[in-house]
C-alpha positions in Angstrom: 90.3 -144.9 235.3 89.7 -148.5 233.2 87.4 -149.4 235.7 85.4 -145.7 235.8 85.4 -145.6 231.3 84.0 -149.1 231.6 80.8 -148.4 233.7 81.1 -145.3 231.8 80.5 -146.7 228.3 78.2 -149.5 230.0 75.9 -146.6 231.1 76.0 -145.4 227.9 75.1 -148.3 225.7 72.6 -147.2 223.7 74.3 -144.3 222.2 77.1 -146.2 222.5 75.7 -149.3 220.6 74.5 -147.4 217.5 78.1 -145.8 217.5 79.3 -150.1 217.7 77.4 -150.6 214.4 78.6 -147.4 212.3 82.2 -148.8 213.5 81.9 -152.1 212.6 81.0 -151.7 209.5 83.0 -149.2 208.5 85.8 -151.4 209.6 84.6 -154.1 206.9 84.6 -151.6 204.4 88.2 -150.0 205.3 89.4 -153.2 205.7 88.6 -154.5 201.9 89.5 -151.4 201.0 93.3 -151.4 202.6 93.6 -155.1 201.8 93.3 -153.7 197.7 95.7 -151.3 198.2 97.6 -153.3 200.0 97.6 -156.5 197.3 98.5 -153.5 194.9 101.3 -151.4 196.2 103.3 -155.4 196.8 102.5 -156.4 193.2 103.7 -153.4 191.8 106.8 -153.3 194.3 108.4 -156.6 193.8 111.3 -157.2 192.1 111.0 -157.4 188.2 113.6 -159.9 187.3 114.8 -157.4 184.7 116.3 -153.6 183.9 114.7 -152.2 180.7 116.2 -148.8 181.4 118.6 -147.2 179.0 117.3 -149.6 176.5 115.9 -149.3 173.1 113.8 -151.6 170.7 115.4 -151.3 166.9 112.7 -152.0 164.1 114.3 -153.6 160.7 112.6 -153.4 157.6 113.0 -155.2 153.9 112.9 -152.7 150.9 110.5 -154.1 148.8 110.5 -154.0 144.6 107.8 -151.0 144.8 111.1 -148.5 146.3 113.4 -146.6 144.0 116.4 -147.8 146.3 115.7 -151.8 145.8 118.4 -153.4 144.7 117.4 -157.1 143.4 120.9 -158.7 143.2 120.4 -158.2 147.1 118.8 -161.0 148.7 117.9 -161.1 152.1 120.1 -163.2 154.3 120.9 -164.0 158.0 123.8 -162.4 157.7 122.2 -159.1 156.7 120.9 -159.2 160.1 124.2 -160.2 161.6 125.7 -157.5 160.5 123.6 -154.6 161.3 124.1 -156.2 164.8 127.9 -155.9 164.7 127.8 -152.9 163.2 125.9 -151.5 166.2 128.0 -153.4 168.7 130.8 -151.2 167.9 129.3 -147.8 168.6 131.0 -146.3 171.7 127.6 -145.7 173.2 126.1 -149.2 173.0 127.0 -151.0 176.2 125.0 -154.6 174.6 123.0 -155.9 171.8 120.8 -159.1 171.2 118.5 -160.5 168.6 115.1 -162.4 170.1 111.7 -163.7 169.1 108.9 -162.7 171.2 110.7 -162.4 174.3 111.2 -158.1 175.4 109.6 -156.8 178.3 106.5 -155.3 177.9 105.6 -157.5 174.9 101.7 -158.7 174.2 103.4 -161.6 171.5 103.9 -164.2 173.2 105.1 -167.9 172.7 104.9 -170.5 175.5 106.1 -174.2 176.1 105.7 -177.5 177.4 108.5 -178.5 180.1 109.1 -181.6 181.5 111.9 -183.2 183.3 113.8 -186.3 182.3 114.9 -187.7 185.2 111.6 -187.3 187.5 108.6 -188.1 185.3 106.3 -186.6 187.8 107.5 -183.0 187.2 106.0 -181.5 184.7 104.6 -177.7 183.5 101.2 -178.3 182.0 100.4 -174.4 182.9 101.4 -171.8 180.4 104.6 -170.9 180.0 106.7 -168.2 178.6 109.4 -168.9 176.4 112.1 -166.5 175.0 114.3 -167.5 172.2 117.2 -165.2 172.7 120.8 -164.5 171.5 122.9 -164.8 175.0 123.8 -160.9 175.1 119.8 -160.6 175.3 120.6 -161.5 178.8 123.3 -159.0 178.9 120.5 -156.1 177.9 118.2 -156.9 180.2 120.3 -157.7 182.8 118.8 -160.8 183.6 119.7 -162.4 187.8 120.6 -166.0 188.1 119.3 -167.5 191.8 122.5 -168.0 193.0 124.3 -165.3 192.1 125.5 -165.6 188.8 125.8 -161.9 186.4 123.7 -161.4 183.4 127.6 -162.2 181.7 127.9 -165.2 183.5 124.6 -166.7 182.6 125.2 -165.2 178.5 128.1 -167.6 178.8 125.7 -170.7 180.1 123.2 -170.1 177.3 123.7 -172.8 174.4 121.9 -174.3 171.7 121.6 -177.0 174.0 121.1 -175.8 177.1 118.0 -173.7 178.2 117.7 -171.4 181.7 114.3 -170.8 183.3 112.8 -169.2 185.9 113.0 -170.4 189.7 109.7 -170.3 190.2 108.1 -173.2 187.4 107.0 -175.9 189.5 107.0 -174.4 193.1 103.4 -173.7 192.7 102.5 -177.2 192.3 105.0 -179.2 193.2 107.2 -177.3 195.6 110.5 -177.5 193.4 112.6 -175.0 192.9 114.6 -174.6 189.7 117.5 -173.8 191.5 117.7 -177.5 192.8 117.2 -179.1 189.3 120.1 -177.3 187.9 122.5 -179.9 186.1 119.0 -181.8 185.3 118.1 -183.1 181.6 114.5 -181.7 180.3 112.4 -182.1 178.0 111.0 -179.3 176.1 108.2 -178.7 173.9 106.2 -182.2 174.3 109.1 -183.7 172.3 110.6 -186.3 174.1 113.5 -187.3 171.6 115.8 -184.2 172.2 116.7 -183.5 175.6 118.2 -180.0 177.0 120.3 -179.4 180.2 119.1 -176.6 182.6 122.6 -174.4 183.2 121.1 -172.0 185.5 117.8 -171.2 187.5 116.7 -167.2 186.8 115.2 -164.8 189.3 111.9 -164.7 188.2 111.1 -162.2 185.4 107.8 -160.5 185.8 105.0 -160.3 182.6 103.9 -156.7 183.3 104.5 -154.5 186.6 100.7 -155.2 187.7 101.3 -159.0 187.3 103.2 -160.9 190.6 105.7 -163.0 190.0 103.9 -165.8 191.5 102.2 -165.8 188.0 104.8 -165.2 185.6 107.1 -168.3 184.8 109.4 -168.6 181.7 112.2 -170.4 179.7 115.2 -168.9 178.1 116.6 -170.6 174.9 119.0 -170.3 172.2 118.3 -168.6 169.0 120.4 -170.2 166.2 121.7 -167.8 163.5 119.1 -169.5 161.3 116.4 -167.9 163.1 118.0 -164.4 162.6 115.5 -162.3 160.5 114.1 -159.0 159.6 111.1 -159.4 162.1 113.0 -160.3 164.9 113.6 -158.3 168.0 116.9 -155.9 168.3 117.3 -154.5 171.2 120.3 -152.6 172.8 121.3 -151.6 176.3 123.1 -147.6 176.4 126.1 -146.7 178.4 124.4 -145.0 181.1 126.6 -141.9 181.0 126.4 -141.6 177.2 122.6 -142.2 176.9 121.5 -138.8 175.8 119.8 -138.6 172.5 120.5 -141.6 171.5 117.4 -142.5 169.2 118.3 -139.5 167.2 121.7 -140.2 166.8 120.9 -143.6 165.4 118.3 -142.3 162.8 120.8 -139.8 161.7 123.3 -142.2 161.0 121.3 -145.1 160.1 120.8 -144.8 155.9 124.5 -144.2 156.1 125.8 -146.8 158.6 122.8 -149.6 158.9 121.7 -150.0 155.4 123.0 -153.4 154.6 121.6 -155.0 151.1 117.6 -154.1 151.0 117.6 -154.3 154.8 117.3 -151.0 156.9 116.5 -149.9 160.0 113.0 -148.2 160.2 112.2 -147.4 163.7 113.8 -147.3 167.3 111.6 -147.1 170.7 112.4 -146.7 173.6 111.5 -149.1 176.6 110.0 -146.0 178.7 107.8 -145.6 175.4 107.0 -149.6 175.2 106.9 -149.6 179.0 103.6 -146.6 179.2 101.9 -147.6 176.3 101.8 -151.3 177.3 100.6 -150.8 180.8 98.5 -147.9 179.5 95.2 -150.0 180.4 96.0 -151.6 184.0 97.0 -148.1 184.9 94.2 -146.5 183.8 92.1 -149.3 185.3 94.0 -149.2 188.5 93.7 -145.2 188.4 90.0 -145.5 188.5 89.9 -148.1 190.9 92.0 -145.5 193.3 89.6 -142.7 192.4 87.1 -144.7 193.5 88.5 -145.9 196.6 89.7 -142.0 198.2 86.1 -141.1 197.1 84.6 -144.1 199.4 87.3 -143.2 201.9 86.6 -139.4 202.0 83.0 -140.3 202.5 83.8 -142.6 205.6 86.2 -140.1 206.8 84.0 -137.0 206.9 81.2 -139.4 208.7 83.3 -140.6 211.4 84.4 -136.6 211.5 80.9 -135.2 211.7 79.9 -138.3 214.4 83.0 -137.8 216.9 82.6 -134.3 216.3 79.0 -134.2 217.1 79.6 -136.7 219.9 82.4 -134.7 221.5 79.7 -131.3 221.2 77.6 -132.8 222.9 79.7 -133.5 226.4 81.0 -130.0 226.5 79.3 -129.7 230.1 81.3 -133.6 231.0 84.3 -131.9 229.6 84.0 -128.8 231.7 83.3 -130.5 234.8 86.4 -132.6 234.4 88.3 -129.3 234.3 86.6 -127.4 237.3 87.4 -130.8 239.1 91.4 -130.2 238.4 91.8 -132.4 235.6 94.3 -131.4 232.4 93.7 -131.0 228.8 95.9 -134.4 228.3 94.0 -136.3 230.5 90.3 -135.1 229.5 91.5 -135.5 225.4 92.9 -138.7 226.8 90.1 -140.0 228.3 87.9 -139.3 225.1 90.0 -140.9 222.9 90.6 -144.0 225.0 86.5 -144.5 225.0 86.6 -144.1 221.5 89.7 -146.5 220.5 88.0 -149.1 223.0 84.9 -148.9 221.1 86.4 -149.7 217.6 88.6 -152.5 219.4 85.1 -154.0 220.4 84.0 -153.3 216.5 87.5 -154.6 214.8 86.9 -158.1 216.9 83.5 -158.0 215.5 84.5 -157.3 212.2 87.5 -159.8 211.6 85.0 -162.5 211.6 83.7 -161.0 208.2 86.5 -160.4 206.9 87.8 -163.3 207.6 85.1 -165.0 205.8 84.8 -162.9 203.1 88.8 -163.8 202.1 87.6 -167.6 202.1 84.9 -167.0 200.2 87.6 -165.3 197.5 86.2 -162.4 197.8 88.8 -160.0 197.9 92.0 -159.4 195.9 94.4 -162.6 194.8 98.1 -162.2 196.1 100.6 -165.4 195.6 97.9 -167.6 194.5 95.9 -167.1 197.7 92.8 -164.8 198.9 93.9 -165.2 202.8 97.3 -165.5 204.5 98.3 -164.7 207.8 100.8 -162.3 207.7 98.8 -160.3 205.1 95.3 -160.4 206.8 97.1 -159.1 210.0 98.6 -156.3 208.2 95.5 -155.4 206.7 93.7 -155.7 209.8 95.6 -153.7 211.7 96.4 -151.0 209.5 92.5 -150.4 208.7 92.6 -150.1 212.8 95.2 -147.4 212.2 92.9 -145.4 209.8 90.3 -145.6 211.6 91.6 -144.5 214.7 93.2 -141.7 212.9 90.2 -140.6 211.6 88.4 -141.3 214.8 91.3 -138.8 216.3 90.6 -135.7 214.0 86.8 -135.8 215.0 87.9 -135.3 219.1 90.8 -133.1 218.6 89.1 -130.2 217.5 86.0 -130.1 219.2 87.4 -131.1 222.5 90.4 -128.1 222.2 87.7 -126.2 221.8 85.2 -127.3 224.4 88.7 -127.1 227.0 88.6 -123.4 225.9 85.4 -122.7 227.3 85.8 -121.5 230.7 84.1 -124.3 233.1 81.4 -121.9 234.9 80.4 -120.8 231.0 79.8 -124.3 230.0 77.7 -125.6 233.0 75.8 -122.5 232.9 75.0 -123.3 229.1 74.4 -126.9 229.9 
């Protein structure tokens, strides 16, 4: 039967060479499209370094001169800060609670740093990194992953004003070190080389934003001192799971009662679902219309290959029927068919991964990992474009062959 669909679709070759051309490039096209998709849905699916559910971002304000309630004898202290902290630390809901400096997830203020290691000159971080001046139990809230094993409580433990933790991944894109391996290791941080700081612990990597890879989000984790502690700052707290139910409104109920300490008050609470949408609310929409795009370019290609298999398999009603008459089955005759057809986009796919293949060194396509091209993914890619394809090239046979099987054999010769 090989031998027979070969002189077959030799015989045929100049139907069957137009039908070459529509393949091939509508395996280009599917492939750059399922590469996207596929750069896309593994972004959006690795890990995030961090669990922002059941949490909640507490706004403090100062009560200025202008409000009937300002109390000038009050002046603002750390302490003030401390103790709307503690004060929340013993509600039986609140499982953990931390002060920080531009350092939530889901946060467009950033700071970053310099890092540099004592001991091996030739390390250092001249790209931009993120770094998150945090009270230890910040760790705690977000639930923060140390590389080799060690709890978000474990790593609160290792956080001192003299210590710093950082993310595993800081100078494996240049350099091919892992964090992990420099633990124990002196830095320096901030371009100043006078004051060195001991890395207690490498961190899973935390991720900027859910449409960023962690290949591209790096970060240090350093002490706040009590100094630091201010109205502005961050306070965020991590809910009992079993106990987080109305939460916000709780707080605001009892916050002019419980949380008004001196002229400081708390003057809004958000949650990280909130903070989490509204953040992302661009790349979504971005990525929505990108989609929308995409299914429309895919329908298009879909119904083409439809209307061109279908018309293809219309037009052999009389081949079909003399298969029959000559004893052959429905499985073998749909089987046949769709063995010419898959051998045909084989032909086209070989064809075609020479383009793509190109068109990934020329960077054309999307970044993943710091790289256009990579094995593993451009096999994927190409074979799952294959897959579509085939799958469309499946629906365009089905139903007009079933059909042309129904047509008694005599019928469809005496059409022909």
């Amino acid at each position: 039967m090989n031998k027979k669909l070969f002189i077959q679709i030799r015989n045929e070759w100049r139907t069957n060479l137009w039908l070459l051309i529509e393949l091939f490039l509508v395996s280009i096209v599917m492939w750059f499209i399922i590469d996207y998709l596929y750069v896309q849905y593994s972004v959006y699916n690795e890990p995030r370094g961090f669990d922002a559910t059941h949490c909640y971002l507490i706004e403090m304000e100062y009560l200025t001169s202008k409000s009937a309630d300002f109390n000038p004898a009050d002046t603002l202290t750390t302490d003030d800060v401390a103790e709307i902290m503690d004060r929340l630390r013993h509600r039986p809901e609140v499982e953990a609670v931390s002060l920080s400096q531009n350092s939530y997830p889901y946060n467009g203020s950033n700071s970053g740093c310099v890092i540099q290691c004592d001991s091996l000159n030739s390390i250092n971080a001249h790209s931009y990194i993120v770094r998150r001046m945090v009270t230890p139990d910040f760790l705690k809230v977000f639930r923060y992953q140390g590389t080799q094993g060690e709890t978000s409580e474990q790593l609160a433990k290792m956080l001192t004003e003299n210590t710093f933790l950082a993310s595993d991944n800081i100078f494996t894109n240049r350099y091919g070190v892992k964090m992990t391996d420099l633990v124990g290791k002196s830095f320096f941080l901030e371009g100043d080389t006078t004051k060195s700081f001991k890395l207690s612990a490498a961190l899973k990597t935390v991720r900027y934003i859910d449409y960023q890879s962690a290949y591209n989000s790096a970060s240090i984790v350093r002490f706040l001192p009590h100094s630091q502690y201010r109205v502005g700052a961050e306070l965020c707290v991590r809910v009992k799971a079993d106990k987080d139910v109305d939460f916000m409104s709780h707080l605001k109920a009892d916050s002019e009662k419980q949380f008004r300490i001196g002229n400081v008050f708390i003057s809004n609470i958000r949650s990280f679902h909130d903070i989490r949408r509204n953040f992302q609310q661009y790349q979504t929409n971005q990525l929505r219309n990108y989609l929308a795009g995409m299914g429309f370019l895919m329908l298009n290609i879909f119904l083409g290959l439809l209307g061109t298999f279908w018309f293809r398999t219309q037009q052999r009603r009389a081949e079909i029927a003399l298969h029959m008459a000559l004893g052959s089955t429905t499985s073998s005759v749909f089987g046949r068919l769709l063995a010419e057809a898959l051998l045909l986009l084989s032909f086209a796919t070989i064809l075609a991964i020479i383009v793509d293949y190109n068109l990934a060194r020329a960077e054309l396509n999307a970044w993943y990992n710091g790289t256009t091209l990579s094995v593993g993914r451009f096999i994927i890619t190409v074979l799952m474009s294959w897959g579509v394809i085939a799958l469309m090239i499946l629906l365009g046979i089905w139903f007009p062959a079933r059909k042309a099987m129904a047509v008694q054999p005599a019928e469809a010769l005496h059409e022909e």
